[in-house]
VEXKEZA-144905 format. One record per atom (N, C-alpha, C): residue number from 1; residue in one letter; chain; atom name; x, y, z. Coordinates in steps of 0.02 Angstrom, whole numbers, plus 50000, padded with zeros to 5 digits. Layout:
# residues N
{r NUM A A CA {X Y Z}} ...
END
This chain:
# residues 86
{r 1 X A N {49542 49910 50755}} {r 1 X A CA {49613 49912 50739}} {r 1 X A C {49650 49941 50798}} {r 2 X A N {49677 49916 50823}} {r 2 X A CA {49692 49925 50920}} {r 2 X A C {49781 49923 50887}} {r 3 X A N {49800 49909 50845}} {r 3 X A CA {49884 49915 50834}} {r 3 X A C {49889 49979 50776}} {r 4 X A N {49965 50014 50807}} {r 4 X A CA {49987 50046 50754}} {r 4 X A C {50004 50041 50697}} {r 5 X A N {49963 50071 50657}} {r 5 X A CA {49977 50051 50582}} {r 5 X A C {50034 50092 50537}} {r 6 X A N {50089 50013 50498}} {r 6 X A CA {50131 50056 50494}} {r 6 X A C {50127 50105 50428}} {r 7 X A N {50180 50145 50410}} {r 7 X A CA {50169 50225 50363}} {r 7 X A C {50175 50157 50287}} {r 8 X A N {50124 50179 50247}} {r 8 X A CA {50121 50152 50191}} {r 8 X A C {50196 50161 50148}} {r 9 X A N {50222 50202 50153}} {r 9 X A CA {50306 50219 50120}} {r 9 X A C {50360 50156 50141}} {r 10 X A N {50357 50156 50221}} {r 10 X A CA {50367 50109 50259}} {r 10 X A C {50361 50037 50222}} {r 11 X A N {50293 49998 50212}} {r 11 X A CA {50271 49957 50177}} {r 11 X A C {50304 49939 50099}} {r 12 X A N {50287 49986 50064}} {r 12 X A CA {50305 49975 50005}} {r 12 X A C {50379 49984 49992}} {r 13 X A N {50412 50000 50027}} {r 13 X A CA {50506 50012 50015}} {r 13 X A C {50529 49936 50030}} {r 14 X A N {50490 49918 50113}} {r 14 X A CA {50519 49843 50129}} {r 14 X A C {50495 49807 50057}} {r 15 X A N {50423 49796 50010}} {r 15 X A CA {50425 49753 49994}} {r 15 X A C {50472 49771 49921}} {r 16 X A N {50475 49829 49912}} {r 16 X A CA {50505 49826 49825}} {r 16 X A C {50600 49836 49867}} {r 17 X A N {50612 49823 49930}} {r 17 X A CA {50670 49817 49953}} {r 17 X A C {50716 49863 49913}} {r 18 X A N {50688 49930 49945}} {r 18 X A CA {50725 49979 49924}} {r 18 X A C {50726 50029 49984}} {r 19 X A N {50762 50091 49975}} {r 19 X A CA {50746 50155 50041}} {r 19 X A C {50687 50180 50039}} {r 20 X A N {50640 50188 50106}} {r 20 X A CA {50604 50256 50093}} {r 20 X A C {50620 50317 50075}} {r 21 X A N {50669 50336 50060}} {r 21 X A CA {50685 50368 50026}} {r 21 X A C {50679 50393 49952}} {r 22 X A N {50683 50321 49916}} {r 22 X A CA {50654 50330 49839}} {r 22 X A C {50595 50342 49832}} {r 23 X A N {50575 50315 49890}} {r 23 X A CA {50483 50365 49871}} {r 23 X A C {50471 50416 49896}} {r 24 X A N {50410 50454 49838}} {r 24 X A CA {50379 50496 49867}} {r 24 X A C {50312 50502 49835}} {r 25 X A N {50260 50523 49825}} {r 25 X A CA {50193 50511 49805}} {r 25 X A C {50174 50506 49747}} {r 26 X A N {50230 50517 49704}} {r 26 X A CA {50242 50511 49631}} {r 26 X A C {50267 50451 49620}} {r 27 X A N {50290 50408 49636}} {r 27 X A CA {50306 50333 49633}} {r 27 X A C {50253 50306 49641}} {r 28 X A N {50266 50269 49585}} {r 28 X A CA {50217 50219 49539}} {r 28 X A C {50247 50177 49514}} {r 29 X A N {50199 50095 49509}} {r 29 X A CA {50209 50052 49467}} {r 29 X A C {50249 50064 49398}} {r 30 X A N {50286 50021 49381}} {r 30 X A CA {50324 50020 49322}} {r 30 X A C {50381 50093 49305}} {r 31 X A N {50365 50144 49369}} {r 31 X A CA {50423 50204 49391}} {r 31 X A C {50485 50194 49434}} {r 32 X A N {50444 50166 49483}} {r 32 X A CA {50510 50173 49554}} {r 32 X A C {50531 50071 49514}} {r 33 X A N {50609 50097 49555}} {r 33 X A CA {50657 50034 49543}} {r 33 X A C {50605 49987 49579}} {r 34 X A N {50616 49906 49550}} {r 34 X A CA {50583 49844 49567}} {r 34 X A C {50511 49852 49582}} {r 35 X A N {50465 49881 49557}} {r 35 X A CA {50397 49914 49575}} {r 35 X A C {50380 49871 49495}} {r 36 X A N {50363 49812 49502}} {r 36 X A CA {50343 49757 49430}} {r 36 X A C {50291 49719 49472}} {r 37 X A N {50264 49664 49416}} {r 37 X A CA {50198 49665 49437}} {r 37 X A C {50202 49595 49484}} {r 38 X A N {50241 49553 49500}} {r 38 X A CA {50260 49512 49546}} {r 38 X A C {50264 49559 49622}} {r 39 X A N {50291 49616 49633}} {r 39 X A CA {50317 49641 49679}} {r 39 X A C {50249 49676 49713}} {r 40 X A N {50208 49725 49671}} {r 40 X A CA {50118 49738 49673}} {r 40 X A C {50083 49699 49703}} {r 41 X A N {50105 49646 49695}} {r 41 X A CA {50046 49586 49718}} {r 41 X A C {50078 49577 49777}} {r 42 X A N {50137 49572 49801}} {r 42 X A CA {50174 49579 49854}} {r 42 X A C {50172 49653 49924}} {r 43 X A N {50146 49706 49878}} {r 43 X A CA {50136 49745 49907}} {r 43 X A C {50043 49738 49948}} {r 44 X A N {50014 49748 49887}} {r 44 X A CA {49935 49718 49899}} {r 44 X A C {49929 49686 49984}} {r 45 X A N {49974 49625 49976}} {r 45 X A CA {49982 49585 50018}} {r 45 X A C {49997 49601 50090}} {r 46 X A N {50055 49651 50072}} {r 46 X A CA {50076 49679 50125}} {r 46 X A C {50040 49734 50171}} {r 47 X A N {49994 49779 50121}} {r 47 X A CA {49949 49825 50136}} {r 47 X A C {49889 49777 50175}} {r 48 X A N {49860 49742 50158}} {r 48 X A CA {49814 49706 50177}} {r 48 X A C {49819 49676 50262}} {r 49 X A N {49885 49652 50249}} {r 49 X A CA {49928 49632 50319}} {r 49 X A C {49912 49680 50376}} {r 50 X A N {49966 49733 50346}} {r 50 X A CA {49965 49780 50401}} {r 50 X A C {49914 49839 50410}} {r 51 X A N {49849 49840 50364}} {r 51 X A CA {49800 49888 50373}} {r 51 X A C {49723 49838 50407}} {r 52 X A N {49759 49786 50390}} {r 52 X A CA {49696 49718 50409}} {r 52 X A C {49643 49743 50390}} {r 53 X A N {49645 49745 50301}} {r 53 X A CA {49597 49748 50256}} {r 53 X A C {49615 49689 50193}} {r 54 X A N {49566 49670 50172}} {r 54 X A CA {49546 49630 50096}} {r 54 X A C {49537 49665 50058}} {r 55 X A N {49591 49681 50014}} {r 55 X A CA {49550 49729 49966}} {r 55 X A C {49513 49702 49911}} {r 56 X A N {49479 49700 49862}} {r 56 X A CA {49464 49655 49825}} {r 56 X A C {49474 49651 49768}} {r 57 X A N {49500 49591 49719}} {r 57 X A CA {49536 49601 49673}} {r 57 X A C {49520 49647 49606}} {r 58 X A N {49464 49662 49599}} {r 58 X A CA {49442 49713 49562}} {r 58 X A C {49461 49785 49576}} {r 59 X A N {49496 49788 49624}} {r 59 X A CA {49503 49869 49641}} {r 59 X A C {49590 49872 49662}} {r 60 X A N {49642 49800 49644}} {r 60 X A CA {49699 49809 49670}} {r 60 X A C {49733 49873 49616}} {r 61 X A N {49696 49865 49560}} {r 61 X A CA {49739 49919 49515}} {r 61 X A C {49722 49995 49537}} {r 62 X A N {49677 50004 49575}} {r 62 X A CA {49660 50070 49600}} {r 62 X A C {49736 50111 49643}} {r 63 X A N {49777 50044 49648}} {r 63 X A CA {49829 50078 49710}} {r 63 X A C {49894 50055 49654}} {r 64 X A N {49910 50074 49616}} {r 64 X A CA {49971 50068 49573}} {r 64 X A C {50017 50129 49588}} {r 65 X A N {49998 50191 49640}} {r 65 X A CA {50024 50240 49639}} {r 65 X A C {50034 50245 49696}} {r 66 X A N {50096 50277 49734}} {r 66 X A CA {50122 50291 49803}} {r 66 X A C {50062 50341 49836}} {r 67 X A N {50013 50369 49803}} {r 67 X A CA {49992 50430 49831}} {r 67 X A C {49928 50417 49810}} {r 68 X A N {49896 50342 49800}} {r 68 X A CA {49843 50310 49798}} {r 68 X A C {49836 50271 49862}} {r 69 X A N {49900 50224 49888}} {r 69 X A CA {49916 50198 49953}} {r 69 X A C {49898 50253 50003}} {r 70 X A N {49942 50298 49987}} {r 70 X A CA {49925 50340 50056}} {r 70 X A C {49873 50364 50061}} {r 71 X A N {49836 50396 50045}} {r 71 X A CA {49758 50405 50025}} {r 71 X A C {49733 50348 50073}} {r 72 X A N {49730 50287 50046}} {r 72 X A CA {49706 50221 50086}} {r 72 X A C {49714 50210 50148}} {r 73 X A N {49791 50247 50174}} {r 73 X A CA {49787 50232 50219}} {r 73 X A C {49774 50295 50279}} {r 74 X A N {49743 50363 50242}} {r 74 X A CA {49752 50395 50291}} {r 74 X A C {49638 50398 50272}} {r 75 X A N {49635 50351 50265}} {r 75 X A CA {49567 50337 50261}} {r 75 X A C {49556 50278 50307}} {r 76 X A N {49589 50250 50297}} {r 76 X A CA {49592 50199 50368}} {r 76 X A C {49601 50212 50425}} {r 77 X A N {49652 50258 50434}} {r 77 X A CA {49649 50292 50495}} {r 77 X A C {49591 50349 50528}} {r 78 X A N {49558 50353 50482}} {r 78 X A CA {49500 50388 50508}} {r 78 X A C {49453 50368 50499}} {r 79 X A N {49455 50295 50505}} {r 79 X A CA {49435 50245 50524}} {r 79 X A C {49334 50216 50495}} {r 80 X A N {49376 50248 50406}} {r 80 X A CA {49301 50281 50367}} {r 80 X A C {49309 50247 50305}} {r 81 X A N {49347 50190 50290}} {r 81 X A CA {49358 50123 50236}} {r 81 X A C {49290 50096 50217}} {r 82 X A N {49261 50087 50171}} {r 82 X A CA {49222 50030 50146}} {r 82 X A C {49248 49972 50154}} {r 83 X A N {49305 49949 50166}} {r 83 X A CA {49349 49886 50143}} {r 83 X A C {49311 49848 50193}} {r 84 X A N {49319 49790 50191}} {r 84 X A CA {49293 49748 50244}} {r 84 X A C {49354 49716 50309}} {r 85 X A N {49348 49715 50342}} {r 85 X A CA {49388 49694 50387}} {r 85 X A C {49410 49602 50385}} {r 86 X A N {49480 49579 50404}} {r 86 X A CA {49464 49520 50389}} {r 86 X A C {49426 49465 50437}} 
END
């Protein structure tokens, strides 16, 4: 992973197209505004993108929580993921 990866808050505000601001690690699915299950799968997507991981669909519900993402991603950065690379 040779590119900067961007801040998971970052991620999930563009896709539920809101401020980083409305989040904070307590935002969760079906909590924070436009955070529905069209938008999840959108996020998924987006995480996957920019962490250049697959997650696999058995484990997307593991990250329904702002402070499940980050977790993920400050596990990625220490560069200690099970995930598979794509």
């Amino acid at each position: 992973m040779s590119k900067k990866l961007k801040h998971p808050k970052e991620i999930v505000a563009t896709a539920l197209n809101i401020s980083i601001d409305q989040l904070n690690e307590d935002s969760a699915y079906g909590k924070t505004p436009n955070w529905d299950s069209l938008n999840h799968v959108a996020i998924i997507n987006d995480l996957e993108t920019n962490f250049e991981i697959q997650i696999p669909d058995s484990e997307i519900e593991n990250y329904l929580t702002m402070r499940a993402i980050i977790e993920l991603y400050e596990k990625i950065n220490k560069h200690s993921t099970g995930y598979n690379k794509e």
